[in-house]
N, C-alpha and C positions, 0 to 999 in steps of 0.2 A: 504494500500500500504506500505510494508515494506522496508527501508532505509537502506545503509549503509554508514556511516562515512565516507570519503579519506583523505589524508593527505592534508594539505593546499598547495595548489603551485599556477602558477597563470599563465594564458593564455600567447602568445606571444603577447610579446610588440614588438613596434619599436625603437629601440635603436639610431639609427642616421640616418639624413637624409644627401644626399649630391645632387650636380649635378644634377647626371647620376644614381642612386640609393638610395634605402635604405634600412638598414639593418635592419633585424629582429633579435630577441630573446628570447628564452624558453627554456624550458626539450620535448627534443625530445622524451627522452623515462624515467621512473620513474621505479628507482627497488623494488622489492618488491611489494607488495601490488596484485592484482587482477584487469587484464582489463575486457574487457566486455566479452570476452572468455574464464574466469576464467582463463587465462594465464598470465606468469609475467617476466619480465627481471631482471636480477642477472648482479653485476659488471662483475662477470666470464662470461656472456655470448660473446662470439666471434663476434664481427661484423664487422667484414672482411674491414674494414676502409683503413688499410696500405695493402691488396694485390687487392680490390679493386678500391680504390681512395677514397682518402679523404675530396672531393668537389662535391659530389653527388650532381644531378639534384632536385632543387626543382618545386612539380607539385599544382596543387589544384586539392584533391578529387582523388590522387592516379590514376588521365589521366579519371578519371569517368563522370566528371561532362558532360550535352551534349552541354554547349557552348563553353567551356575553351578548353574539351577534352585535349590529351594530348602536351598540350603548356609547354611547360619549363617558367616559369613564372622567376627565377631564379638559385642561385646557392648555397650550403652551402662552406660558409669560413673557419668558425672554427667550431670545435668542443673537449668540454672536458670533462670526466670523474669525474665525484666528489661524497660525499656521499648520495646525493639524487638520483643521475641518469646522461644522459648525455645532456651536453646542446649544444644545437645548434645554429648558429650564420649561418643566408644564407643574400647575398645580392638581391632582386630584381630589375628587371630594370624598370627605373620611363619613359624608352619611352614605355614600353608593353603595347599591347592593354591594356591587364588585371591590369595591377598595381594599378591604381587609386580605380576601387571596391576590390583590394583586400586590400590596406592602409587602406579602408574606414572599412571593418569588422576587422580588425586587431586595427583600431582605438577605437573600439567599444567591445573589449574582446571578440568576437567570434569565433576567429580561435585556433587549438591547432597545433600539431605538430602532424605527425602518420608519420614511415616508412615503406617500401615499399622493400621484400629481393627475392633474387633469390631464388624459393621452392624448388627447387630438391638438394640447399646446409641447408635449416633450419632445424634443430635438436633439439628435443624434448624430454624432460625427465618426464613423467606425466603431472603436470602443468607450468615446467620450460623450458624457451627456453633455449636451450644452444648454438646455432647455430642461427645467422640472419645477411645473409649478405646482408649490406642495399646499395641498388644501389637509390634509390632518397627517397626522404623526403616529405610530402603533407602538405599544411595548409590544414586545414578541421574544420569545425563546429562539427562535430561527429566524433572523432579521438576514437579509441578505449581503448586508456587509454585516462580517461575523465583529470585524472591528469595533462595533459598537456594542458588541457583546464582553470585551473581554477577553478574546480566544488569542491564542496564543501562535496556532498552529490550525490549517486546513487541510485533510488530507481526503483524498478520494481513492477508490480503488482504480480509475480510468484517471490518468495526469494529466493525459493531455482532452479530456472531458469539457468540450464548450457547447455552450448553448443551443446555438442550431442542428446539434444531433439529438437532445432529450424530446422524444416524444409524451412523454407523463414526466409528473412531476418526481422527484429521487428523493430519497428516504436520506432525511438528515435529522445525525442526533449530536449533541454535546456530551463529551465525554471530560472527567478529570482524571489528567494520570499526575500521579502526586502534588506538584504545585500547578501545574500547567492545564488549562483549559483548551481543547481540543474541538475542531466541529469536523465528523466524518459525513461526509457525502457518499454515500452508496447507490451503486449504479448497476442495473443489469445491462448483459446484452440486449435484454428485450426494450430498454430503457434507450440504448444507442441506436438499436437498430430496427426500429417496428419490423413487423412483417406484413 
């Protein structure tokens, strides 16, 4: 099973609790580098923040998951631009159904950051987005840049594994082996190669 290196960064944490909420914090998105789409975000890329809104809905699982479905769990507050990527700062509310299990995996280094853009404005330049306008933000265990999780290390049992071969979607889990956080990507032949 071949690996590749990522850059060190490290899952969302909880940064303050209050009241009535509390606040999370991470890299919503990481430049450079390679998600799991062989795609990547650059500072230049556009995300429509200021003609949008700057306080995009936060979901879990991008409104996928089938219990949560899509609840607005909360909100993002701030967000800034720096030389790693951008980071994000959303409040949740501590009366939500959902709040308490999602503190509990966010407690526990499980969740990353993934967003979530309007398709018919994202713009593409080979593997570079140049165009994502992000209308809400997802905690998720499988974010597609793992970078925003944490991980450490990516490996797949196919290395050289790109996008326009997966016909279904690949079995991916998060593994820890000792201190290091790991995300395997598992792929069949049937997965490479429909019939």
């Amino acid at each position: 099973m071949e690996g590749r290196i990522v850059e060190n960064t490290r899952a969302v944490e909880i940064k303050e609790i209050s009241r009535k909420s509390f606040t999370v914090a991470g890299y919503g998105m990481v430049w450079g580098g390679e998600d799991l789409f062989g795609e990547s975000f650059t500072p230049e890329t556009k995300l429509w923040l200021e003609e949008i809104g700057e306080t995009p809905m936060v979901l879990y699982e991008h409104g996928e998951d089938d219990g949560i479905k899509r609840t607005v769990i909360g909100r993002v507050v701030k967000t800034v631009k720096d030389e790693i990527g951008l980071w994000v700062e959303a409040q949740i509310d501590r009366a939500g159904k959902y709040a308490g299990a999602i503190r509990e995996l966010i407690e526990q280094g499980l969740l990353g950051w993934s967003s979530g853009a309007v398709n018919y404005l994202v713009e593409r330049s080979e593997q570079s987005i140049l165009s994502w306008p992000i209308v809400e933000f997802s905690l998720t265990p499988i974010p597609a840049e793992p970078r925003t999780l944490g991980v450490q290390e990516v490996r797949s049992i196919y290395p050289s594994w790109k996008r326009d071969y997966v016909a279904g979607p690949a079995r991916i889990e998060l593994a820890v082996e000792g201190k290091k956080k790991v995300l395997r990507v598992h792929l069949t032949e049937e997965d490479l190669w429909p019939q």
